[in-house]
C-alpha positions as CSV (number, residue, x, y, z in Angstrom):
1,X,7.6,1.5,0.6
2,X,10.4,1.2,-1.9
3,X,11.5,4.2,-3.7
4,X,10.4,4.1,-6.8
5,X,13.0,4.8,-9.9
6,X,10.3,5.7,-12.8
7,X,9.1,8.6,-14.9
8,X,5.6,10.3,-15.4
9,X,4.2,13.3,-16.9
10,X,4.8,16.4,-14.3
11,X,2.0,17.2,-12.1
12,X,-0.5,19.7,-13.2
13,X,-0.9,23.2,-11.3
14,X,-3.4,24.7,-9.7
15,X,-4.9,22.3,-7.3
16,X,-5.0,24.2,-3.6
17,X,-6.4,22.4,0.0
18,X,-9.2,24.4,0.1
19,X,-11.0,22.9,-2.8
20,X,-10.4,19.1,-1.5
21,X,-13.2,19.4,1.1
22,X,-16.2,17.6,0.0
23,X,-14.9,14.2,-0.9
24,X,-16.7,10.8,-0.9
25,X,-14.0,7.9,-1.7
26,X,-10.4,8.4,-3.6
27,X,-9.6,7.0,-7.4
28,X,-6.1,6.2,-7.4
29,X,-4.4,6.0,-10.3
30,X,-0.4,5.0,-10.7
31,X,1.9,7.5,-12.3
32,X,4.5,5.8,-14.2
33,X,2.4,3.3,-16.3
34,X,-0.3,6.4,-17.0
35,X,-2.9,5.2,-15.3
36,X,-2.5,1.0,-16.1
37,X,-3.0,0.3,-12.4
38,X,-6.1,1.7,-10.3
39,X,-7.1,1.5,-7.1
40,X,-10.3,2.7,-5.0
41,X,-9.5,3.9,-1.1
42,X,-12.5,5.1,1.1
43,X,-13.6,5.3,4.8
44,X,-15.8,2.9,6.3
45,X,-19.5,4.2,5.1
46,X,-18.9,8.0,3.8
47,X,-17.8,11.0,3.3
48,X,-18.0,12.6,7.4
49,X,-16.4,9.0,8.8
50,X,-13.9,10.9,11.5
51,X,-11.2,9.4,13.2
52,X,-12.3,7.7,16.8
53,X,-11.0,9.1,20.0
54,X,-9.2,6.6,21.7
55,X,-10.1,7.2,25.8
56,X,-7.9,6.1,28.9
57,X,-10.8,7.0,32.0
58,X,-11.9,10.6,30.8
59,X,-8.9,11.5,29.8
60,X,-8.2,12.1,26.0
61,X,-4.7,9.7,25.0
62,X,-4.4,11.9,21.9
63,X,-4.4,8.4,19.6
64,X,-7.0,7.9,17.3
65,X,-8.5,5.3,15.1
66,X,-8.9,6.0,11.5
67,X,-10.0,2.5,9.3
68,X,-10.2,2.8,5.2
69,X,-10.7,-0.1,2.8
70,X,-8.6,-0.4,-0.6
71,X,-10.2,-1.9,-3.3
72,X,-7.5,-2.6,-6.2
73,X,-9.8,-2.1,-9.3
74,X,-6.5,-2.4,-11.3
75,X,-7.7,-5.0,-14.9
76,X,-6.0,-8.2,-14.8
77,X,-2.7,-8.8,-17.0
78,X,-3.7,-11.2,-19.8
79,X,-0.3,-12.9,-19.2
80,X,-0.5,-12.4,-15.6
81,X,-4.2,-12.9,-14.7
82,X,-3.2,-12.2,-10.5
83,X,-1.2,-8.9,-11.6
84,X,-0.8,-6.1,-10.8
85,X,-1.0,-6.1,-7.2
86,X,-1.4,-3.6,-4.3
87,X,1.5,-4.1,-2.0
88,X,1.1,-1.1,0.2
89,X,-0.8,1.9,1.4
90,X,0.7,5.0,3.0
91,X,-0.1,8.6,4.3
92,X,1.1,11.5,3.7
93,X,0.2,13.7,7.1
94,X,0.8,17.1,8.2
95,X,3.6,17.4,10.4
96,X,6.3,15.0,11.2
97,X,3.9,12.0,13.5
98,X,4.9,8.9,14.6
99,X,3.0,6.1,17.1
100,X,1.3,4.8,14.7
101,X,-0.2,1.0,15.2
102,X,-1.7,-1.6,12.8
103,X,-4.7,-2.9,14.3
104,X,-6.3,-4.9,11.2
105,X,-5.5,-7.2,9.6
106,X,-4.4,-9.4,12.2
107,X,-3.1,-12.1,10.3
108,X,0.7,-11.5,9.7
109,X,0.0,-10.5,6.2
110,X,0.8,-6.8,6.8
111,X,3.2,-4.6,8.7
112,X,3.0,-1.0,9.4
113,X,6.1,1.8,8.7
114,X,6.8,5.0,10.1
115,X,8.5,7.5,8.3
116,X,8.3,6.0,5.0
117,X,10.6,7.5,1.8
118,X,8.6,7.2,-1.4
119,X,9.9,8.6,-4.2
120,X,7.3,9.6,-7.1
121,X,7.4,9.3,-10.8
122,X,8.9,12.9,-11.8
123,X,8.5,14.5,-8.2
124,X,10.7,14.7,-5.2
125,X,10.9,12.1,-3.1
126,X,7.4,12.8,0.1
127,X,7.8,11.5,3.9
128,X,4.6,9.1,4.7
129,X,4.1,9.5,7.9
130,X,2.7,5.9,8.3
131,X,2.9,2.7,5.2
132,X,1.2,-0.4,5.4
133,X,3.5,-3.1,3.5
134,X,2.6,-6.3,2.1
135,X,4.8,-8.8,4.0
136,X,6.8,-10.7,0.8
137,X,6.1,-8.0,-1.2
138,X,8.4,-8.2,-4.6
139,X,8.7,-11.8,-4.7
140,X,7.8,-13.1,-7.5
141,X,6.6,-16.6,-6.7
142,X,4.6,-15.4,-3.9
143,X,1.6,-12.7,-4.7
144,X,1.2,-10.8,-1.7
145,X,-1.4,-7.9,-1.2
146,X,-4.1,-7.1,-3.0
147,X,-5.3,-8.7,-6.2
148,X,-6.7,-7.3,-9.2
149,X,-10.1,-7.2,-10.7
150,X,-12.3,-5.6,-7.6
151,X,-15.0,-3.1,-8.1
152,X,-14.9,0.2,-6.7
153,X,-16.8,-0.7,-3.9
154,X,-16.4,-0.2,0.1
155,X,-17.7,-3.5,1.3
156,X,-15.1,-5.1,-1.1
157,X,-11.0,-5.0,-0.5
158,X,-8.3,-4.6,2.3
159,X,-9.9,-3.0,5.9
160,X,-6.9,-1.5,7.5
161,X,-7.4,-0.1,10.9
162,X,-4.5,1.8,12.6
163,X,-3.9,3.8,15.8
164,X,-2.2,6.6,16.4
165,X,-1.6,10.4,16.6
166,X,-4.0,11.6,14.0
167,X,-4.3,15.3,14.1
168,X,-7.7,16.6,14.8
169,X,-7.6,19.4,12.3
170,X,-5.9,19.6,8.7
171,X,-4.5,22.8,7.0
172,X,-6.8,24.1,4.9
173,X,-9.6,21.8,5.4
174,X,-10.8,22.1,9.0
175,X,-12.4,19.3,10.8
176,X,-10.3,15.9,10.3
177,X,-12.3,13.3,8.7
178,X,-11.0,10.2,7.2
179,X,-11.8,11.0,3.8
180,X,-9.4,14.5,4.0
181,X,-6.8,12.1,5.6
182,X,-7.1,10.3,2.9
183,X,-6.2,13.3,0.3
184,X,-2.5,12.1,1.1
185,X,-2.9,8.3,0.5
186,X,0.3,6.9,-1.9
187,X,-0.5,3.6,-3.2
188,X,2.1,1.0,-4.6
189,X,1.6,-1.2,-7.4
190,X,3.9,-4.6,-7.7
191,X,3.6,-6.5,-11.5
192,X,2.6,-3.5,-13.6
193,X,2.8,-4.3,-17.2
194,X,5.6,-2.3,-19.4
195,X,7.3,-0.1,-16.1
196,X,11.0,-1.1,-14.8
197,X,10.7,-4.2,-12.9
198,X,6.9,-3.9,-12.9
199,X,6.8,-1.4,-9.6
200,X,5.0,1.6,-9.9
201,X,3.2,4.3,-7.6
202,X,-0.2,6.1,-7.5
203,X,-2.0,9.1,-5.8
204,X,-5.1,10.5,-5.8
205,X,-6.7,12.4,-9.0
206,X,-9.2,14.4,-8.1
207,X,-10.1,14.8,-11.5
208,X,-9.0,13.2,-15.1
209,X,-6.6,15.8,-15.7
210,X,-3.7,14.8,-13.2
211,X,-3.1,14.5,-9.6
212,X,-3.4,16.1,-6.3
213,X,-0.4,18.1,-5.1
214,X,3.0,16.4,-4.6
215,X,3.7,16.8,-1.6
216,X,0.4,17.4,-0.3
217,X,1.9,19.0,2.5
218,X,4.9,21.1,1.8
């Protein structure tokens, strides 16, 4: 994920783990463009989807599987009717991880990245532990990743599937479920209207009034 050089409004205090636990699907807004690119990331089916346990015999490899879907519910450019576009998806984990494996798609269309540098509108810059890149991404005769236009809805979007050392409990939050892995998801936007050079990136709100915490995990 390319570090991104724009400005946003600063985040707003007061948001701790602990409060983050009940969550059914994430609204992703970008943080540059004030909100002019959206997306929707969720598990599979809801809210207590947890990572599966990945077996060799009866012995536990330590790798799970954690699969989400991103819907980008972004509204078409007039100008631009196939922009903006989702271009990649990364996590921001607890820890310093790596192992990490994309499993779906299968179709050369995506590649994973460890250790991922994104830098945040008007935040330090936050380590992903794992990014899923649109291969092409930020050339602009071919539209790569996701298009525009899609309702906020799980059956609809990108399935990613990926492998790897997902940790079994999160600070704060107990129990890992997909959904609280998802707290950390960074989202990058490609053809955003009125930003430099169109790129912009987005994290979770959990409410209207700004974003979760940046880093998520200090």
């Amino acid at each position: 994920m390319k570090t991104s050089r724009l400005t946003a409004p600063a985040l707003l205090g007061g948001l701790v783990l602990g409060s983050l636990v009940a969550v059914s699907a994430h609204s992703v807004r970008s943080l540059a463009s004030a909100g002019a690119a959206t997306a929707f990331v969720a598990s599979p089916t809801a809210t207590a989807d947890a990572p599966i346990p990945v077996s060799w015999g009866t012995a536990d490899t330590g790798l799970r599987v954690v699969c989400f879907v991103v819907a980008n519910t972004s509204m078409p450019r007039a100008d631009r009717p196939d922009r903006p576009r989702v271009t990649a998806v990364g996590l921001e984990l607890p820890g310093t991880l790596s192992g990490f494996s994309l499993l779906t798609p299968r179709d050369g269309s995506w590649r994973l990245v460890e250790g991922a540098t994104a830098a945040l509108p008007d935040h330090a810059k936050v380590t992903l532990d794992l990014a899923i890149v649109a291969r092409g991404a930020g050339k602009p005769r071919k539209a790569r990743g996701v298009p525009p236009g899609q309702p906020p809805d799980r059956a609809i979007g990108t399935r990613f599937c990926v492998s790897g050392p997902f940790p079994d409990t999160l600070p704060e939050l107990g129990a890992t479920t997909i959904e609280r892995l998802l707290n950390g998801v960074v989202v990058e936007f490609d053809g955003v209207d009125g930003v430099h050079r169109g790129n912009d990136a987005g994290v979770w709100f959990p409410t209207a009034a700004g974003p979760r915490l940046i880093p998520l995990y200090p």
